[in-house]
C-alpha positions in Angstrom: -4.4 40.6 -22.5 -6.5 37.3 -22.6 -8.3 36.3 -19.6 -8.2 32.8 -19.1 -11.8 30.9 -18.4 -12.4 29.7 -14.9 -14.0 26.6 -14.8 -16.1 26.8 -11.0 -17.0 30.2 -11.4 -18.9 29.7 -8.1 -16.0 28.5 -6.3 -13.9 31.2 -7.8 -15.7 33.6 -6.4 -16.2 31.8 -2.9 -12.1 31.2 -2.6 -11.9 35.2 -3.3 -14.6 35.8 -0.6 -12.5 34.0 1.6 -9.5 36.7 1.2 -7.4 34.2 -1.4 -5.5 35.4 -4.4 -6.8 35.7 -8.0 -4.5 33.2 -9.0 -4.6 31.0 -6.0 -8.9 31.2 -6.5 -8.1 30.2 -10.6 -6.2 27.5 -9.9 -8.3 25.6 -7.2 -11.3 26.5 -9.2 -9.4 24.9 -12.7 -8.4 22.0 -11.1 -9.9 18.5 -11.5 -13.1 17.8 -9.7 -13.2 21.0 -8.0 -16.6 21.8 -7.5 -17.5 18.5 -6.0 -18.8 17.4 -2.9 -16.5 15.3 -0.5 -17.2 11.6 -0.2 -16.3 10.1 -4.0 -12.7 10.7 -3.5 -10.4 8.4 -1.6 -8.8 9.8 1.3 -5.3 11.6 0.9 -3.5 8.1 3.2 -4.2 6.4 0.2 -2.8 8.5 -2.5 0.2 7.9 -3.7 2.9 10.7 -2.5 3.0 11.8 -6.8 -0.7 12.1 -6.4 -0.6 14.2 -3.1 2.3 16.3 -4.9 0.4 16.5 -8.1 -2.6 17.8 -5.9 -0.2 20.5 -4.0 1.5 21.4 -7.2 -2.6 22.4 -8.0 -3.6 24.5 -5.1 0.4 26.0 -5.0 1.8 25.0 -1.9 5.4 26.1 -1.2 8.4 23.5 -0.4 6.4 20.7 -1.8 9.5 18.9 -3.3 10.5 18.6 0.1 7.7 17.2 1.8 7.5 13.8 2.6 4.1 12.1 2.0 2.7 12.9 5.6 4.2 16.6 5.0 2.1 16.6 1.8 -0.9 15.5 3.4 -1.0 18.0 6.1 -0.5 20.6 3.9 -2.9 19.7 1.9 -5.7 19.7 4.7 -4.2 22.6 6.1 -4.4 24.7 2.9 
């Protein structure tokens, strides 16, 4: 069985620390600028609402396609 690479092996490791899932951990620590610090990305009221889905779609939040952008954004803080 192939092991796929994790990119933030750090924050792999952290997320799994933290109680998450193996897959939940991959999948934060694959996506897009996951290992940096907060500050250089523009908050989530300014996204657009396929961005904020996009983003939930990454970190594998339930019911997403029926959130409404407001929905999306507190689950995404809330995740």
């Amino acid at each position: 069985m192939d092991i796929p690479s994790i990119k933030n092996e750090e924050q792999y490791e952290a997320l799994r620390d933290k109680g998450y899932s193996k897959e939940k951990s991959a999948r934060i620590a694959n996506s897009p600028n996951s290992g940096k610090k907060g500050g250089q990305a523009k908050p989530y009221e300014d996204w657009t609402k396929q961005e904020l889905y996009n983003q939930a779609q990454n970190v594998g939040i339930d019911g997403r396609s029926k959130m409404n952008k407001s929905e999306l954004i507190n689950a995404l803080r809330n995740n």
